[in-house]
N, C-alpha and C positions, 0 to 999 in steps of 0.2 A: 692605383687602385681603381677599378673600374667601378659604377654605382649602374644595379639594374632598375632599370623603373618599374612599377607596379600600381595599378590602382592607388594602394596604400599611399607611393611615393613618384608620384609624379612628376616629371622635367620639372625640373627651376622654371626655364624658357621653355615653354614650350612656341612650336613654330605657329605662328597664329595671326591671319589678317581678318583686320576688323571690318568685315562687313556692312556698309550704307545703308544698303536696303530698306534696311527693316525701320532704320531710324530717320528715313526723309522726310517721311510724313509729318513725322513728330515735327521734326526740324520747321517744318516749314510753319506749321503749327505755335510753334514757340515763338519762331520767328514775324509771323505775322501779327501774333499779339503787340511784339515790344515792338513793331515799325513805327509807332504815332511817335517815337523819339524820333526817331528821322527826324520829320517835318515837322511837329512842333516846337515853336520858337526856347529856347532854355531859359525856361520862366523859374526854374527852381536852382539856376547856379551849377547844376551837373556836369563834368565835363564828359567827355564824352571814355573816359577810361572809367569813372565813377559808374555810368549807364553801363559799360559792359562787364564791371563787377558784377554789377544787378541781376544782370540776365543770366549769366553764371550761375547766381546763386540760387536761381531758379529748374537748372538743369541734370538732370542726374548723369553719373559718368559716362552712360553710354551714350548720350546728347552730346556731352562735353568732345567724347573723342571721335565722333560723326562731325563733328565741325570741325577739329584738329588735322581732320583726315580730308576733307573737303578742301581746308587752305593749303596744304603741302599737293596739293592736286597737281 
């Protein structure tokens, strides 16, 4: 049984690459606020997977998968 697509019913998958661009800005943005982790000494016990929960949970999906797409680079 063949299924046609329409408006209505869209591909499951559709074929789709996700675009950097528009999210570097942010990225670097985001990025540059949380850098003082970097170099400040871990005065609060964090380790460094607890930090990038953090930052995570500061970032919305399209941030999320702009950096996902950056490390598989």
């Amino acid at each position: 049984r063949r299924i046609r697509h329409s408006p209505q019913h869209p591909p499951i998958f559709p074929q789709h690459v996700f675009d950097t661009s528009k999210t570097d800005k942010t990225l670097r943005n985001v990025f540059a606020k949380k850098q003082s982790w970097a170099t400040a000494p871990e005065e609060s016990g964090a380790t460094k997977e607890e930090q990038a929960i953090e930052l995570l949970k500061g970032m919305t999906p399209e941030q999320i998968m702009a950096v996902i797409s950056a490390i598989n680079r």
